[in-house]
PDB file as gemmi writes it, atoms N, CA and C in Angstrom:
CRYST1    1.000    1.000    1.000  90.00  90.00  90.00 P 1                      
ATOM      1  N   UNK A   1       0.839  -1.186   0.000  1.00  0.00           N  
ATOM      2  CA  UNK A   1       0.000   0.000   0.000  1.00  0.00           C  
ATOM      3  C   UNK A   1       0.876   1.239   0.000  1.00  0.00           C  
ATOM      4  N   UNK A   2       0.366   2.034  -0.845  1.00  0.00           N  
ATOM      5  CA  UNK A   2       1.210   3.435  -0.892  1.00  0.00           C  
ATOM      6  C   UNK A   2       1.346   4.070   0.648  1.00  0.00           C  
ATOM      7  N   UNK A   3       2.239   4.769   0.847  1.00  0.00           N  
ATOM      8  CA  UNK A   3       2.105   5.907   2.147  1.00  0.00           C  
ATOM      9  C   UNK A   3       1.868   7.093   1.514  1.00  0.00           C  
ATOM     10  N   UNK A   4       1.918   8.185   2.854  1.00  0.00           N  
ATOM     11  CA  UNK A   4       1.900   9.108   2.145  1.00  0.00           C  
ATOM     12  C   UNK A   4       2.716   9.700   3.707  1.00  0.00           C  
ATOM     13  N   UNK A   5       3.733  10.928   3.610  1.00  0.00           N  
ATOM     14  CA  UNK A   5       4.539  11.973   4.691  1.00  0.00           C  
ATOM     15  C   UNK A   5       4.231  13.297   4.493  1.00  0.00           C  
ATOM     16  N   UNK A   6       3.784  13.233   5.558  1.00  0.00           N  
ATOM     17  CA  UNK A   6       3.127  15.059   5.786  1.00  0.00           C  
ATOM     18  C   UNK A   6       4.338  15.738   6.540  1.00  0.00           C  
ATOM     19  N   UNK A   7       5.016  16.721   6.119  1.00  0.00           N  
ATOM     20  CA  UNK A   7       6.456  16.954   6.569  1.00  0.00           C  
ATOM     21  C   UNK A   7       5.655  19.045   7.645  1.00  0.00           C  
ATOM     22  N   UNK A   8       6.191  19.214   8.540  1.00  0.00           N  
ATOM     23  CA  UNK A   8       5.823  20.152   8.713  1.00  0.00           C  
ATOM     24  C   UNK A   8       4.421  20.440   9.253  1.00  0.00           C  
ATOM     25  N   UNK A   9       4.133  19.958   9.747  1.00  0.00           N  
ATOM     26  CA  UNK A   9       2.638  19.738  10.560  1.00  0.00           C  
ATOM     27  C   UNK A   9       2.679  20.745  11.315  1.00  0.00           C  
ATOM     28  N   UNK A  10       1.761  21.613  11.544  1.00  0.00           N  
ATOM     29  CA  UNK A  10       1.478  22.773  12.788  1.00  0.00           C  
ATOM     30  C   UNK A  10       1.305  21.759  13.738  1.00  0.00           C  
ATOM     31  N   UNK A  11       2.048  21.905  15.016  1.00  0.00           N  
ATOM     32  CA  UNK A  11       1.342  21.277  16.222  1.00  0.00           C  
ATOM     33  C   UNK A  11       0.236  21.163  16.537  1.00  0.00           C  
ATOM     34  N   UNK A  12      -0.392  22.264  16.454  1.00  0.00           N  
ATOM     35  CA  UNK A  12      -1.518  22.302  16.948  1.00  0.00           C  
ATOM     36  C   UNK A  12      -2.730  21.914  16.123  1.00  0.00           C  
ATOM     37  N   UNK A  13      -2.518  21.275  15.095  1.00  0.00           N  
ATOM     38  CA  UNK A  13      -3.195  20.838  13.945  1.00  0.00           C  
ATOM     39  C   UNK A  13      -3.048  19.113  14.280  1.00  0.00           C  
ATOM     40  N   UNK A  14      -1.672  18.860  14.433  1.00  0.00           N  
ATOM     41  CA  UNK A  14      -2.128  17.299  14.888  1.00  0.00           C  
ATOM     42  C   UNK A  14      -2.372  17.085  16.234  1.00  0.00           C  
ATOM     43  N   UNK A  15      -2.300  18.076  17.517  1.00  0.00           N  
ATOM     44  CA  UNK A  15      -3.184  18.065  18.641  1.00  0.00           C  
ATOM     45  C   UNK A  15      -4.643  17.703  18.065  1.00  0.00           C  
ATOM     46  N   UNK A  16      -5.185  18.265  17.228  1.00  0.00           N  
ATOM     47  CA  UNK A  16      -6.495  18.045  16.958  1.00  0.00           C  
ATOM     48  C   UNK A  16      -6.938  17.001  16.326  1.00  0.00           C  
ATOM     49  N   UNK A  17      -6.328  17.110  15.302  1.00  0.00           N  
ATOM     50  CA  UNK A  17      -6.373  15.304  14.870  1.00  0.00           C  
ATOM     51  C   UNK A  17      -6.083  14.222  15.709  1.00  0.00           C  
ATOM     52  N   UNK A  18      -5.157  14.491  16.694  1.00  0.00           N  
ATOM     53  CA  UNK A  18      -5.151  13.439  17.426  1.00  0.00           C  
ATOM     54  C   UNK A  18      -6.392  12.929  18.680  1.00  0.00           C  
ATOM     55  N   UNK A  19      -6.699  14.412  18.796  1.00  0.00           N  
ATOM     56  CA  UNK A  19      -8.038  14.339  19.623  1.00  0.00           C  
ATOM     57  C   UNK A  19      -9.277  13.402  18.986  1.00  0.00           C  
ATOM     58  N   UNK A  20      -9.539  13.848  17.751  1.00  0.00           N  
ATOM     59  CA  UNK A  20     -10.537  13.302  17.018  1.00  0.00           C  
ATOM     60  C   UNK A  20     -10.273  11.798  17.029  1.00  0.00           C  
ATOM     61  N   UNK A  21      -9.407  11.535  16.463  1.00  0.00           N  
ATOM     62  CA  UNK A  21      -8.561  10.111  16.500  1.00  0.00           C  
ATOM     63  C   UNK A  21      -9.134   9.342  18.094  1.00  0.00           C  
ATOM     64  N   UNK A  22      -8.758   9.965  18.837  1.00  0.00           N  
ATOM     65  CA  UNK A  22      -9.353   9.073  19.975  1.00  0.00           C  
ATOM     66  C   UNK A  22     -10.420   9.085  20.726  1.00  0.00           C  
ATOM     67  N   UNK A  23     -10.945  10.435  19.843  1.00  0.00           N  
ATOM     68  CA  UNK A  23     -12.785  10.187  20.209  1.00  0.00           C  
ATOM     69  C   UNK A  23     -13.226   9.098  19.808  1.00  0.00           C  
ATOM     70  N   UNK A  24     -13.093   8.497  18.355  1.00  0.00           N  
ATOM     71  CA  UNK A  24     -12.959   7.693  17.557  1.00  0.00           C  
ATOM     72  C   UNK A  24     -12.863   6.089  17.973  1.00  0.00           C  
ATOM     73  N   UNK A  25     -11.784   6.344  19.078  1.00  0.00           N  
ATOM     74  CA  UNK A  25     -11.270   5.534  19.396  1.00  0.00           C  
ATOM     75  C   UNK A  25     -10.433   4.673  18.090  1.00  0.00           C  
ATOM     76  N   UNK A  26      -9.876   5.128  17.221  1.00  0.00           N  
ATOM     77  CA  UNK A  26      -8.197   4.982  16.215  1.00  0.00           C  
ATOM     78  C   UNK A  26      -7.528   5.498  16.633  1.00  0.00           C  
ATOM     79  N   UNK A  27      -6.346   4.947  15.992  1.00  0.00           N  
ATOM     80  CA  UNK A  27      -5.208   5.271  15.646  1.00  0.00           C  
ATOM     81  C   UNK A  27      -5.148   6.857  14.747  1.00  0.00           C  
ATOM     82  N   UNK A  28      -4.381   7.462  14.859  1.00  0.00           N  
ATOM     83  CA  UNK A  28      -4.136   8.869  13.806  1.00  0.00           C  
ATOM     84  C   UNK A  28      -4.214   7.566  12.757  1.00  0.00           C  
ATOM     85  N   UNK A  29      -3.305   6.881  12.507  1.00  0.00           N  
ATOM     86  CA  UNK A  29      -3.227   6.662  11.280  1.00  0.00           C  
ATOM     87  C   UNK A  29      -5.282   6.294  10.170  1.00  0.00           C  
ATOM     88  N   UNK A  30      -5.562   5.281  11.688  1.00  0.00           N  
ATOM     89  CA  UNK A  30      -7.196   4.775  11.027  1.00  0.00           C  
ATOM     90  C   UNK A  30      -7.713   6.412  10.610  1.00  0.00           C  
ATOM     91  N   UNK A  31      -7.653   7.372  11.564  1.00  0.00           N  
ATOM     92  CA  UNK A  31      -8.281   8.222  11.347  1.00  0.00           C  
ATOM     93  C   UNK A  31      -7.706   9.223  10.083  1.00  0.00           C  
ATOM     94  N   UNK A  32      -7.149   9.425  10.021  1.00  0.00           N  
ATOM     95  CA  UNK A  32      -6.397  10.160   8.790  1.00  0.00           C  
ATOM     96  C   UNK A  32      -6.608   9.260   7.187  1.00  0.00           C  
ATOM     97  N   UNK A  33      -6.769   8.043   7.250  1.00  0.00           N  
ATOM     98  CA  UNK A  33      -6.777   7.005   6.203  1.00  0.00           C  
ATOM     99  C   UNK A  33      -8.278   7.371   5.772  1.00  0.00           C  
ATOM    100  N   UNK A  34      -9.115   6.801   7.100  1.00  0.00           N  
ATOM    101  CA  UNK A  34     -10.448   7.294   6.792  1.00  0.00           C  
ATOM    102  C   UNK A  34     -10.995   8.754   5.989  1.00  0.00           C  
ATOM    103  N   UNK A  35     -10.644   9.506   6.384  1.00  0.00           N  
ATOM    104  CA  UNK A  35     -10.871  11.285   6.704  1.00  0.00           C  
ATOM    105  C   UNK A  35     -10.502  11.417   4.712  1.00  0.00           C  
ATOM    106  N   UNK A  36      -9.251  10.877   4.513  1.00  0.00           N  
ATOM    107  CA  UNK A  36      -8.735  11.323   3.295  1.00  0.00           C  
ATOM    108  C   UNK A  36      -9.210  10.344   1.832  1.00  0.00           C  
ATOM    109  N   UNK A  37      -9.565   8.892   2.424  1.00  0.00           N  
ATOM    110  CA  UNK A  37     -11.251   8.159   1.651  1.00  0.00           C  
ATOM    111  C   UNK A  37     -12.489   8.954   1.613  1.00  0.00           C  
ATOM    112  N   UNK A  38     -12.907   9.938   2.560  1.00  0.00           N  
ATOM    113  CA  UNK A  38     -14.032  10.216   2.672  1.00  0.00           C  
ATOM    114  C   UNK A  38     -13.670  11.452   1.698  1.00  0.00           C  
ATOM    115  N   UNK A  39     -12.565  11.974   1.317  1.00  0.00           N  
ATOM    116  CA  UNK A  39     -12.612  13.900   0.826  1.00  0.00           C  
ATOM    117  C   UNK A  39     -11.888  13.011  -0.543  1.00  0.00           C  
ATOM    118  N   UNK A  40     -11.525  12.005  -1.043  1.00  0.00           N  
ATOM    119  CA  UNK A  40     -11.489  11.298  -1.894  1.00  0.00           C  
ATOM    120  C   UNK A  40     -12.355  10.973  -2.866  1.00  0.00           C  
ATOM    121  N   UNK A  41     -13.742  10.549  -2.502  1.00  0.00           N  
ATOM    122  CA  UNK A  41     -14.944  10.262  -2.603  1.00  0.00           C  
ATOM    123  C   UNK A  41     -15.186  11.007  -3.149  1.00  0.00           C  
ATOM    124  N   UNK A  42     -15.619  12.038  -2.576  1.00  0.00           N  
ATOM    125  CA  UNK A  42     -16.066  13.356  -3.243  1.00  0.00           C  
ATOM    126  C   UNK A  42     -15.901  13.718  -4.072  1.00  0.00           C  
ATOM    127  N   UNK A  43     -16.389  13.949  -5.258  1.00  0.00           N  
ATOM    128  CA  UNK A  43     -15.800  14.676  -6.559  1.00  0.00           C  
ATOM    129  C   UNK A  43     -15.797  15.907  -6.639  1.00  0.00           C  
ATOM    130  N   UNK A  44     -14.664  16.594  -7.305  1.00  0.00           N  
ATOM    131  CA  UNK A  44     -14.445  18.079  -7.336  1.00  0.00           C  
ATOM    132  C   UNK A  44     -15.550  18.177  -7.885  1.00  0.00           C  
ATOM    133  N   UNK A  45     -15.411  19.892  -7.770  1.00  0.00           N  
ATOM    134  CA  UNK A  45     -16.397  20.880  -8.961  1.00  0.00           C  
ATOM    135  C   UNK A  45     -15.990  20.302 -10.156  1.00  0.00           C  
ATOM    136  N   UNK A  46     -14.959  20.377 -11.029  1.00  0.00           N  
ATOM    137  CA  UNK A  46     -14.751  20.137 -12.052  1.00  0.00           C  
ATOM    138  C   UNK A  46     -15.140  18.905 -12.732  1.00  0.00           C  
ATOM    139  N   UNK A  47     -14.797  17.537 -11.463  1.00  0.00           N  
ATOM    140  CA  UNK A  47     -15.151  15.860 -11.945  1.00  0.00           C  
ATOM    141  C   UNK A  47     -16.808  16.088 -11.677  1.00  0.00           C  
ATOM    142  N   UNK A  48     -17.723  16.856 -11.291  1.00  0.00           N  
ATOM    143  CA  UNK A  48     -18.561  16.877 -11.329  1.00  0.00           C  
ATOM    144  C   UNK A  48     -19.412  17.413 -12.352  1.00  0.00           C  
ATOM    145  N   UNK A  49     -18.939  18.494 -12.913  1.00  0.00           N  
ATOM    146  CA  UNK A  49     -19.372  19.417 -14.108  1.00  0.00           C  
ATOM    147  C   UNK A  49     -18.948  18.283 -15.215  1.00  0.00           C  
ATOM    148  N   UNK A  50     -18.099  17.573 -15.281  1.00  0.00           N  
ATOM    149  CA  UNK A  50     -17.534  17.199 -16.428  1.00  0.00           C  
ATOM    150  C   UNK A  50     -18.240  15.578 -16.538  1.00  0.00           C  
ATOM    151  N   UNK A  51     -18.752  15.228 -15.341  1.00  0.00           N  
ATOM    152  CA  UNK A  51     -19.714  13.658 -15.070  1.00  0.00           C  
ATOM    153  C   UNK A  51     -20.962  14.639 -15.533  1.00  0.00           C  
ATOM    154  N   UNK A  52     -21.517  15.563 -14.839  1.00  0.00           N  
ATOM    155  CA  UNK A  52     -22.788  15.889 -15.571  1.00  0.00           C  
ATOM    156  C   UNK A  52     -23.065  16.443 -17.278  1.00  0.00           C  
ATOM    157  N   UNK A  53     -21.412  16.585 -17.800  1.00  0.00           N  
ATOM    158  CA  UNK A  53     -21.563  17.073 -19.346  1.00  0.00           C  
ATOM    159  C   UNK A  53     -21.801  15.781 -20.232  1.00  0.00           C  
ATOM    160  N   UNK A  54     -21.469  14.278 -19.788  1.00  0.00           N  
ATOM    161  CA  UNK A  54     -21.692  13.149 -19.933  1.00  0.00           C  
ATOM    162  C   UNK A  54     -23.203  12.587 -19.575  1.00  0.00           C  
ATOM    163  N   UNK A  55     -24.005  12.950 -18.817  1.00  0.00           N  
ATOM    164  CA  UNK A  55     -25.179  12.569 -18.902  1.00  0.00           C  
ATOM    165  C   UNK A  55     -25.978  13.127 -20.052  1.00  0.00           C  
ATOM    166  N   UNK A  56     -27.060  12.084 -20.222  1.00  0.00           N  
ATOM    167  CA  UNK A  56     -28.184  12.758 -21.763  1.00  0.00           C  
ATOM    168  C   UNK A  56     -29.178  13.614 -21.333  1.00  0.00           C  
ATOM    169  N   UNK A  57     -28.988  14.349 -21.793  1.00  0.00           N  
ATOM    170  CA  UNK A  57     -30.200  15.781 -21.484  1.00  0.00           C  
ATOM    171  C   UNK A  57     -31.641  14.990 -20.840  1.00  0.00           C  
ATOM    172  N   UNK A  58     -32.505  15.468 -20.279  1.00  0.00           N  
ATOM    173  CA  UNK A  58     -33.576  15.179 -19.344  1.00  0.00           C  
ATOM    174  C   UNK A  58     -34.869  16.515 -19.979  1.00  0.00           C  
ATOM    175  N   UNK A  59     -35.475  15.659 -20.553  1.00  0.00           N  
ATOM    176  CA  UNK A  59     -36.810  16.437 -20.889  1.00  0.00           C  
ATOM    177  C   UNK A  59     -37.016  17.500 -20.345  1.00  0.00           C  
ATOM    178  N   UNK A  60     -37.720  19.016 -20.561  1.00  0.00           N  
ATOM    179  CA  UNK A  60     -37.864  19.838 -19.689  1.00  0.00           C  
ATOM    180  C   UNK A  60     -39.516  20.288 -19.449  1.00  0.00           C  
ATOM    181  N   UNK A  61     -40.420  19.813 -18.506  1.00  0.00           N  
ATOM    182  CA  UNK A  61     -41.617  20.096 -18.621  1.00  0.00           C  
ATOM    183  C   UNK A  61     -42.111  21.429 -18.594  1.00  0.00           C  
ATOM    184  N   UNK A  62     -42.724  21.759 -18.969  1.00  0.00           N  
ATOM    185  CA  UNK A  62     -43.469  22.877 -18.933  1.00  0.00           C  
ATOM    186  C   UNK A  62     -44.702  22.755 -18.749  1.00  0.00           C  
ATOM    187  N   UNK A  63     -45.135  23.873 -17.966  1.00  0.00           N  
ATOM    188  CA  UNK A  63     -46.642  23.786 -17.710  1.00  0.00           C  
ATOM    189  C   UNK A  63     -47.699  24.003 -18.461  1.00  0.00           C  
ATOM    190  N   UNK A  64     -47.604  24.339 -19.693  1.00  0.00           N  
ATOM    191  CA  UNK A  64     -48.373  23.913 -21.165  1.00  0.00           C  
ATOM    192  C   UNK A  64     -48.314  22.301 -21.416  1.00  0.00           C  
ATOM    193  N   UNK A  65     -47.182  21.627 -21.387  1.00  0.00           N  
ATOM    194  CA  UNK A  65     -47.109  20.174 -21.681  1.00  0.00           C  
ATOM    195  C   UNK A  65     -47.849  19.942 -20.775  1.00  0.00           C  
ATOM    196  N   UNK A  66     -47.536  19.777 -19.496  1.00  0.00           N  
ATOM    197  CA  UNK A  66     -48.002  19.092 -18.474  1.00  0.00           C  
ATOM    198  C   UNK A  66     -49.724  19.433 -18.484  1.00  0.00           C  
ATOM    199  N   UNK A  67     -50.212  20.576 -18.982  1.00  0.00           N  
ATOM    200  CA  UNK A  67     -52.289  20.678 -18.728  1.00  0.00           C  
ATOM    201  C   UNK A  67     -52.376  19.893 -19.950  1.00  0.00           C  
ATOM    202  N   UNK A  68     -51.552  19.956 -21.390  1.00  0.00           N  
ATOM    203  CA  UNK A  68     -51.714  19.108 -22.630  1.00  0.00           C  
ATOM    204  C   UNK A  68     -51.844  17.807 -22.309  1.00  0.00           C  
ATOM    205  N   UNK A  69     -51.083  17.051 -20.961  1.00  0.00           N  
ATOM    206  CA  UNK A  69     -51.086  15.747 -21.167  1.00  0.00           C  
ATOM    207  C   UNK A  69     -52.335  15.362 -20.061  1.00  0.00           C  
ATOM    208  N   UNK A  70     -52.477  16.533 -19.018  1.00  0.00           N  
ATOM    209  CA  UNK A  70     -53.710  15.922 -18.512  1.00  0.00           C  
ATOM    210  C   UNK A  70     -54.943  16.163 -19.596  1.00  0.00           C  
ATOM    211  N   UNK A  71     -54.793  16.780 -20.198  1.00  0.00           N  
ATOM    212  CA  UNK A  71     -56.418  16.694 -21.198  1.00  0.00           C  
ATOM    213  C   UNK A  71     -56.206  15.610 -21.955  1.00  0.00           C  
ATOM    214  N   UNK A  72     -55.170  15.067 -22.431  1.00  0.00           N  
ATOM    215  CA  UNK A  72     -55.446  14.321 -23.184  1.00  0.00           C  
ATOM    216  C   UNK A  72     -55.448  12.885 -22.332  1.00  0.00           C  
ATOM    217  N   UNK A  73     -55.285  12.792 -21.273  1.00  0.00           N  
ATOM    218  CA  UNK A  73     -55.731  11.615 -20.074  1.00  0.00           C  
ATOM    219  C   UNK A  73     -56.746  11.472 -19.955  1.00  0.00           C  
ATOM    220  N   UNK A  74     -57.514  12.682 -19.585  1.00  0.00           N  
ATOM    221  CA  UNK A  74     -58.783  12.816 -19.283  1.00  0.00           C  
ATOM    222  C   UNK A  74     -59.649  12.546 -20.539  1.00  0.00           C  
ATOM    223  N   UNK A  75     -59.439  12.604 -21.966  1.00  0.00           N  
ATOM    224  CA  UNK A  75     -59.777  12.555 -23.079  1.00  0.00           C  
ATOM    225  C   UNK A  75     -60.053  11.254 -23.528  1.00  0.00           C  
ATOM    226  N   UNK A  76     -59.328  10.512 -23.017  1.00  0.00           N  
ATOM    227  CA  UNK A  76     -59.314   9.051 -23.255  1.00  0.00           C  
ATOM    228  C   UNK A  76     -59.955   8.046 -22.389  1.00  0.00           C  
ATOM    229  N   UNK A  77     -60.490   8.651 -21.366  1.00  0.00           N  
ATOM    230  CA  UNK A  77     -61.207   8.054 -20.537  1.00  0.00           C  
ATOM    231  C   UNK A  77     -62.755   7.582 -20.906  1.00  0.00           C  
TER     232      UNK A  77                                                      
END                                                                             
């Protein structure tokens, strides 16, 4: 498995992480592994704009269509 070295850490930045970590009850490491799967996950703005330029357009109703299709429901009855 890859690592990864965070060189230069504010103290007081892994005081906090370490806190969280043992709310947790982990390790920094479980917790940091986790934390950086979860903001992983996530897709940027960009992987998101660029997944939604890949989907097929989606009908757009309008409220002329939509009384058109109830009359013609009701029409057929």
């Amino acid at each position: 498995m890859p690592n990864v070295l965070i060189r230069d850490l504010d103290p007081g930045v892994h005081s906090v992480l370490t806190a969280r970590a043992q709310e947790r009850g982990q390790s920094l490491q479980q917790y940091l592994s986790a934390e950086l799967a979860r903001i992983a996950a996530r897709p940027t703005l960009s992987e998101f704009l660029s997944g939604r330029a890949r989907q097929p357009e989606v009908a757009t109703l309008t409220p002329e269509s939509i009384v058109a299709a109830v009359h013609e429901g009701r029409a057929g009855r």
